[in-house]
LOSEDREN-18529 format. One record per residue (C-alpha): residue number from 0; z, y, x. Coordinates in pm, whole numbers, m for minus. Example, Ala and Ser with C-alpha at 12.3 -4.5 7.8 and 13.67 -1.06 7.14 Angstrom:
2
  nr      w      v      u
   0    780   m450   1230
   1    714   m106   1367
//
This chain:
463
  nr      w      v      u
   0   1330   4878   2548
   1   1302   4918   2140
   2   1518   5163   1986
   3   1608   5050   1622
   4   1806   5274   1367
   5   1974   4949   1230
   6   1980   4584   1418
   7   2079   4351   1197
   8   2151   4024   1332
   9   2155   3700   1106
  10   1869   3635    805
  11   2093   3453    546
  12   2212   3697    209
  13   2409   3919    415
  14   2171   3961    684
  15   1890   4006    422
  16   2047   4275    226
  17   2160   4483    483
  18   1810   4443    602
  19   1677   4524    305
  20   1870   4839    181
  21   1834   4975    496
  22   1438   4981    517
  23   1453   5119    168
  24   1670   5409    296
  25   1396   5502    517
  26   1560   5356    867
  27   1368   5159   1137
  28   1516   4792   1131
  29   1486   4512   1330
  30   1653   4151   1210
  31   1692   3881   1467
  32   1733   3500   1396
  33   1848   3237   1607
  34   1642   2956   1436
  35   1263   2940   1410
  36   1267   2942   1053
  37   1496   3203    816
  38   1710   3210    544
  39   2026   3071    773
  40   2222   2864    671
  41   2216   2890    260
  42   1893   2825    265
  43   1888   2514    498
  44   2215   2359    488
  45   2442   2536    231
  46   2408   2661   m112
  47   2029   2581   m146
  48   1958   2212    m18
  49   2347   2111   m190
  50   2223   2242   m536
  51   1935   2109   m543
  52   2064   1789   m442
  53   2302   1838   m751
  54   2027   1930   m970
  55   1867   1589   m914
  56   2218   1377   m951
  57   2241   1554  m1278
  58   1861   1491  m1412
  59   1911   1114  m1311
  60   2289   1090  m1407
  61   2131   1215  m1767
  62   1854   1026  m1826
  63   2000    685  m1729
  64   2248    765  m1989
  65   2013    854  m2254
  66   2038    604  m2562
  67   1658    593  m2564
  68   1612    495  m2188
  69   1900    260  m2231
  70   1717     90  m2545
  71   1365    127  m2318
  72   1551    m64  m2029
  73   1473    224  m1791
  74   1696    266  m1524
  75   1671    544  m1264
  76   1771    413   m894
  77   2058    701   m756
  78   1896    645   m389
  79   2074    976   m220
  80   1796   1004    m13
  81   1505   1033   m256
  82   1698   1195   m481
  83   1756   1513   m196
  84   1399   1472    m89
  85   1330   1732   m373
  86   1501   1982   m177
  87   1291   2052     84
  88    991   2216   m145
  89   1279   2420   m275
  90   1423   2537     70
  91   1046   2595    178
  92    943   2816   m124
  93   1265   2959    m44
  94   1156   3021    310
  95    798   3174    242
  96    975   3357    m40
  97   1190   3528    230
  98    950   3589    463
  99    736   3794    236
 100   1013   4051    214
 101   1017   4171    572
 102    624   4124    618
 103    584   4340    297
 104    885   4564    410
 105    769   4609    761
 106   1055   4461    910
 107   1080   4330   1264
 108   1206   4021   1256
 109   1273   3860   1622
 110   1392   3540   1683
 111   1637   3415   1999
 112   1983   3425   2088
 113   2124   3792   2014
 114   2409   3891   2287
 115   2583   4234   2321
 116   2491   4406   2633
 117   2724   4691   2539
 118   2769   4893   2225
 119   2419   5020   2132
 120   2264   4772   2342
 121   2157   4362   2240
 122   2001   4149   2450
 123   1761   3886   2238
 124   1615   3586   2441
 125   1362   3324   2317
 126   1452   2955   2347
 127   1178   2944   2604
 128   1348   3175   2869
 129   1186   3501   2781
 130   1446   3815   2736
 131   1384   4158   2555
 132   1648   4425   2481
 133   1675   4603   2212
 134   1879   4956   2125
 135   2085   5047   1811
 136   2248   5335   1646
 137   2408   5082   1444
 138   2465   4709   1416
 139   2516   4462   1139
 140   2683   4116   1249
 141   2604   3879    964
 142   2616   3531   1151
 143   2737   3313    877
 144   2967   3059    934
 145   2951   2660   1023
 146   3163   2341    956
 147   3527   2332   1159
 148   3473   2055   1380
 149   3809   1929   1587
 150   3785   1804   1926
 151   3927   1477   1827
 152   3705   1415   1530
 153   3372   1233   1677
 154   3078   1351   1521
 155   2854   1168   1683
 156   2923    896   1506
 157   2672    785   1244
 158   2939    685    978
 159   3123   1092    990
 160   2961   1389    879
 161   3027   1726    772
 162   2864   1960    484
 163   2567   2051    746
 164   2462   1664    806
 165   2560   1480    516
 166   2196   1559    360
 167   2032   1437    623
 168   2207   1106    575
 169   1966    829    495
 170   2147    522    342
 171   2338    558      4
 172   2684    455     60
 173   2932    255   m150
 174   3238    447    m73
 175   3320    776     80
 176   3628    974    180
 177   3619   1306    220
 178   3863   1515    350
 179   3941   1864    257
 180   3985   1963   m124
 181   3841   2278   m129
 182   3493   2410   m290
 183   3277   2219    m66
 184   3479   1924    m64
 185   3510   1895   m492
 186   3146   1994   m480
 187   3037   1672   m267
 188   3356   1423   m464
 189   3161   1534   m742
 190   2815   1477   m662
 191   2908   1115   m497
 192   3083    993   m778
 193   2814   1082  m1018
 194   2577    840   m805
 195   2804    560   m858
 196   3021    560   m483
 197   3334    494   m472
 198   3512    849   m381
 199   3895    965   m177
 200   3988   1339   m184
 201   4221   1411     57
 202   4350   1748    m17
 203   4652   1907    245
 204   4714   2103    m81
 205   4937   2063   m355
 206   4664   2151   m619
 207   4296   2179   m615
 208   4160   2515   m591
 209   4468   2693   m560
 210   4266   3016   m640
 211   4148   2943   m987
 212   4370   2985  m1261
 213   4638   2697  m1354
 214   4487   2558  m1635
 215   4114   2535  m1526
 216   4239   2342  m1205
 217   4446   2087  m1443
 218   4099   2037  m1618
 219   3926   2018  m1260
 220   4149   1754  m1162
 221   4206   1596  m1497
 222   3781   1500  m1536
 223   3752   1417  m1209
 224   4041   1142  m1230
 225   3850   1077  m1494
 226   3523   1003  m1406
 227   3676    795  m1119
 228   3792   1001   m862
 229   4125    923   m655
 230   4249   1252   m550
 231   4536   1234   m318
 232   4718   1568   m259
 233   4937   1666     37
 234   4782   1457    294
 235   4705   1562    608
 236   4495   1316    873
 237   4596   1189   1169
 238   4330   1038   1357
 239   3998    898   1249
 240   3875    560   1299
 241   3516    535   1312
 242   3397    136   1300
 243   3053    m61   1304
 244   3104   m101    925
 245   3298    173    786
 246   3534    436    872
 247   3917    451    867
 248   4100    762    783
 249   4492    743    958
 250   4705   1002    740
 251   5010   1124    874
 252   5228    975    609
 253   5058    620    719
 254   4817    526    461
 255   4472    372    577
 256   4184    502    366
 257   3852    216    492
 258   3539    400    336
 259   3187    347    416
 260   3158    703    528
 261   3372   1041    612
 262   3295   1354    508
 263   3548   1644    695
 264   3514   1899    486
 265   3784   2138    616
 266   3747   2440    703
 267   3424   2669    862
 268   3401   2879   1153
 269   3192   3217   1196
 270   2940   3208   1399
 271   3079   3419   1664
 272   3042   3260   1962
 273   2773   3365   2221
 274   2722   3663   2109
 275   2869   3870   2425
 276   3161   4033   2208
 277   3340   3990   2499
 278   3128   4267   2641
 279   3239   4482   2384
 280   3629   4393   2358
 281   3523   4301   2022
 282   3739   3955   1956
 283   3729   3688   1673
 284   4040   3469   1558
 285   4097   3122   1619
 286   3825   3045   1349
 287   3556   3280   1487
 288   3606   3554   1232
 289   3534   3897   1287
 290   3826   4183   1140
 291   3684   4426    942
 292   3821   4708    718
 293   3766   4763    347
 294   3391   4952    440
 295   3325   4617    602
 296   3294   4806    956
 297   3481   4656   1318
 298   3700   4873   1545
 299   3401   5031   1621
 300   3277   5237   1324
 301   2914   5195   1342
 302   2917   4768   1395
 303   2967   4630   1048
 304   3003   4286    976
 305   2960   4104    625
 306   2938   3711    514
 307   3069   3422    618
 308   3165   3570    959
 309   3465   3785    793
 310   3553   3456    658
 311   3650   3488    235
 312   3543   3462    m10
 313   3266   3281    148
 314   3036   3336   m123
 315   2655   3382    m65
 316   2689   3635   m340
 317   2906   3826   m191
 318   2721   3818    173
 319   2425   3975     30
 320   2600   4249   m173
 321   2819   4321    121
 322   2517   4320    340
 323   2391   4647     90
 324   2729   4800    116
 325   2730   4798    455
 326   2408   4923    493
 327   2451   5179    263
 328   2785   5337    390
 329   2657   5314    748
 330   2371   5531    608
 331   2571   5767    431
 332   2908   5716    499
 333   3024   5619    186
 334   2945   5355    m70
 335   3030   5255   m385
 336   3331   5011   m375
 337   3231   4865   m720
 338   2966   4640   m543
 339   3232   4436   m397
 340   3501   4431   m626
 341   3509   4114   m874
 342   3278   3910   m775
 343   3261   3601   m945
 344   3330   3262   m799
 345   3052   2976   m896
 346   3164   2592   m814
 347   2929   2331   m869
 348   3120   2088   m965
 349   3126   1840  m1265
 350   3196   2026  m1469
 351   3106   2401  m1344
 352   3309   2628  m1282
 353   3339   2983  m1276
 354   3568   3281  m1310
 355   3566   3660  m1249
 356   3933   3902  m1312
 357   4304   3786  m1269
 358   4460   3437  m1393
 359   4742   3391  m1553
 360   4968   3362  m1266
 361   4824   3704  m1141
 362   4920   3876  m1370
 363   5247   3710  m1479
 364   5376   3815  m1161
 365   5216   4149  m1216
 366   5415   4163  m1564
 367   5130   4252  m1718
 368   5151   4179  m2113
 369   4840   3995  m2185
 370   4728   3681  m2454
 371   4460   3407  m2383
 372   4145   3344  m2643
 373   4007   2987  m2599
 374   3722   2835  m2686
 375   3610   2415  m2628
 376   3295   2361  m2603
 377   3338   2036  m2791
 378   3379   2327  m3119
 379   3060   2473  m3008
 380   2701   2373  m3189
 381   2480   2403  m2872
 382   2731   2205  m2707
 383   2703   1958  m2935
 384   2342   1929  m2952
 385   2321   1940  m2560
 386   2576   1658  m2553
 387   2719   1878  m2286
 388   3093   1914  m2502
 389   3311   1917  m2188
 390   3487   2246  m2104
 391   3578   2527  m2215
 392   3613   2983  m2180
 393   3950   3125  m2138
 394   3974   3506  m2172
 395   4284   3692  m2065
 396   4350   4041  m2234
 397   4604   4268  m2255
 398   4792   4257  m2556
 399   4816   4623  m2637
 400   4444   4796  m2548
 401   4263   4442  m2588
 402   4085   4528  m2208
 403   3973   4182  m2078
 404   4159   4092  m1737
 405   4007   3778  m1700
 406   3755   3526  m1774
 407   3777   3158  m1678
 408   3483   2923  m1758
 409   3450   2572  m1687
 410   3118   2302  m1802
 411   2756   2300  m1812
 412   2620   2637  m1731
 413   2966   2849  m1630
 414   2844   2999  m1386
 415   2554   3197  m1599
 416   2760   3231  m1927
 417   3039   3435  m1656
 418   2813   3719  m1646
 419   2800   3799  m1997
 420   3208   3852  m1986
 421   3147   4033  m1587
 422   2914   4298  m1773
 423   3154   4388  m2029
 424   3457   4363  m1787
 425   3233   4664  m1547
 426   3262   4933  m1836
 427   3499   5208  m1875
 428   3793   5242  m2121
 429   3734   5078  m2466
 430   3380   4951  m2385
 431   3590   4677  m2165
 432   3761   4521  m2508
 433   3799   4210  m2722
 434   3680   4386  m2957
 435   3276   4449  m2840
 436   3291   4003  m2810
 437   3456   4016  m3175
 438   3222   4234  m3340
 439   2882   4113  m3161
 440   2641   3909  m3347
 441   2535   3630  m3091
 442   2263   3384  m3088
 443   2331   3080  m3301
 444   2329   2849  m3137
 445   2403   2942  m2831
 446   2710   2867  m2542
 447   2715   3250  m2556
 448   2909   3192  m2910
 449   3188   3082  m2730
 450   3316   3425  m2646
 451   3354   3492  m3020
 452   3538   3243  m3095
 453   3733   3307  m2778
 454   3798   3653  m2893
 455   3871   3568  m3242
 456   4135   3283  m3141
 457   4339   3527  m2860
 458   4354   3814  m3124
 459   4493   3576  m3383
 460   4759   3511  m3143
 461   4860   3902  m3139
 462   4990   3854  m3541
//
């Protein structure tokens, strides 16, 4: 039997940096992985693969609407399968990338099924029968998470998918429904329409993105109407019809939506199951995710789990930083809490989105006094010499010390220009003001302009 200081089970961000901060602390750690290859499943079904896939709507979408091309009567074909054939060099560097940080690291990483045999105690076997057990003065569940599948959906079916095997589909359909509004499902409406199908959103909401802040998701919705998309909100299904030729959605209020394909995009599950909690009396909800407090640790103090598997926000982000919190406080019993507080959200949609800090609903129910500074990116130079004039940044600051509450981005690159706002937002006192974006000198030109003229617009609105 191997006695480990840390077990971490699960290699995708969380997994890795709890792994990772804990080797660096000095502690013996052993990682095991259910699949042969690691990197779970933001490397090989998620985040990775979905972006890339993106990457290469985008590159076509562009060039087949260049005026040059267009006079040159070259047309690029939006095939969806060569076009997320690129991914798989990207999830493999990915992979080798990975792997090189425990080999370097000296971490053992073990792969096979991991099951509680009691607290301290996990059981790993191999998919070929063999069994080892392993001991632990402390454990880090970090799972992930998988599509919601209901029993009466039948995925089977070659016509209905979910996010994990729509890239493995190999035709390029006309038409699509997919149901489920949330990220995953406006990422995918997106990334269909932009290859030319034909595209339903079904959202059981009465808004997209509930979370983001008013205005951005009237812009959200407003562009993707726009570009073609028929969004229908508060619509929840009733059965599926899969046929020889197409798929019928049955909603409850008793429209018929007859796509090609389905995508079900609502809802994940942590990865819970089979992992002998039972053993433990350590039990997940309905949806397979684990309870944990605000130091990320179970109702045992030294299991922690972080990712996917404590369900939001669902961000590989925030797995891998709450992977290093929890690997740092189960080191020293303490952490700092400003890892995990604001993280940013990043939406791939078209256009981007991101956002880090309060909206303005927030903090009108808060009655917090605060102004918004805009900025379109149609006003913006880059912009316009990009072509790339959709969208805009939205800061939120209170009206009396000028501290920025908020910052709510939406169009090409969002989620990188966020983290010039996030760094000012982390200082102390005056450092976090309008002020330091109204008195920089930026690049010019750059997107990065746009939070000077953000700043300069929301503190003419204070006179």
């Amino acid at each position: 039997m191997n006695q480990y200081d840390v077990i971490v089970i699960g290699t995708g961000p969380g997994g890795e940096g709890a792994a990772m901060q804990a080797c660096k602390e000095g502690k013996k750690v052993a990682v095991i992985e259910r699949y042969h290859q690691i990197g779970g499943g933001c490397t090989h079904w998620g985040t990775i693969p979905s972006k890339a896939l993106r990457h290469a709507i985008f590159r076509a979408s562009e060039l087949n609407s260049s005026d040059l091309n267009k006079e040159l009567g070259v047309t690029i074909k939006m095939d969806f399968a060569t076009l997320r054939r690129g991914a798989g060099a990207v999830i493999s560097k990915q992979v080798n990338m990975r792997q090189g940080f425990y080999t370097r690291n000296r971490i053992d990483l073990i792969h096979g099924e991991a099951r509680f045999v009691d607290l301290h105690t996990i059981e790993v076997c191999e998919e070929g029968g063999g069994c080892q057990l392993l001991t632990s003065d402390a454990v880090v569940i970090a799972t992930g998470s998988r599509p919601y599948r209901p029993r009466n959906v039948d995925f089977s079916h070659p016509r209905v998918f979910d996010s994990d095997t729509i890239l493995n589909m190999d035709a390029t359909p006309s038409s699509i429904t997919i149901y489920g509004a949330g990220v995953i499902g406006c990422e995918y409406a997106s990334m269909f329409r932009n290859i030319g199908c034909k595209v339903n959103l079904v959202n059981s909401r009465d808004k997209l993105l509930e979370f983001l802040d008013d205005e951005i998701i009237d812009a959200l919705s407003y562009h993707l109407r726009d570009r073609g998309v028929l969004i229908r909100h508060r619509e929840t299904f009733d059965r599926i019809e899969p046929l020889d030729d197409g798929v019928v959605l049955h909603l409850q209020s008793g429209k018929m939506l007859k796509t090609d394909i389905l995508l079900w995009a609502a809802g994940r599950m942590g990865n819970s199951d089979n992992m002998g909690l039972e053993a433990i009396d350590l039990p997940a909800n309905s949806r397979g995710q684990i309870e944990v407090n605000e130091n990320f640790q179970t109702k045992y103090p030294h299991i922690y789990a972080v990712g996917d598997v404590i369900g939001p926000p669902s961000l590989a982000s925030a797995a891998y930083v709450q992977g290093r919190y929890a690997a740092t406080h189960l080191i020293h019993g303490q952490a700092d809490q400003e890892m995990v507080l604001d993280i940013p959200t990043g939406i791939y949609t078209s256009p981007e989105i991101s956002s880090i800090g309060k909206t303005e609903r927030d903090l009108t129910e808060a009655r917090i006094p605060y102004e918004v500074g805009h900025s379109m990116f149609k006003s913006i130079a880059r912009a316009q010499i990009t072509g790339q004039t959709v969208g805009m940044l939205k800061l939120l600051f209170h009206r009396e010390t000028l501290e920025i509450l908020g910052i709510h981005c939406m169009g090409a690159n969002a989620s990188e220009i966020i983290h010039i706002g996030q760094a000012i937002m982390s200082q102390q006192g005056s450092a976090n003001s309008l002020k330091y974006f109204m008195n920089t000198t930026f690049n010019y030109p750059t997107m990065a302009e746009a939070y000077r003229v953000a700043a300069l617009n929301g503190f003419n609105r204070l006179f």
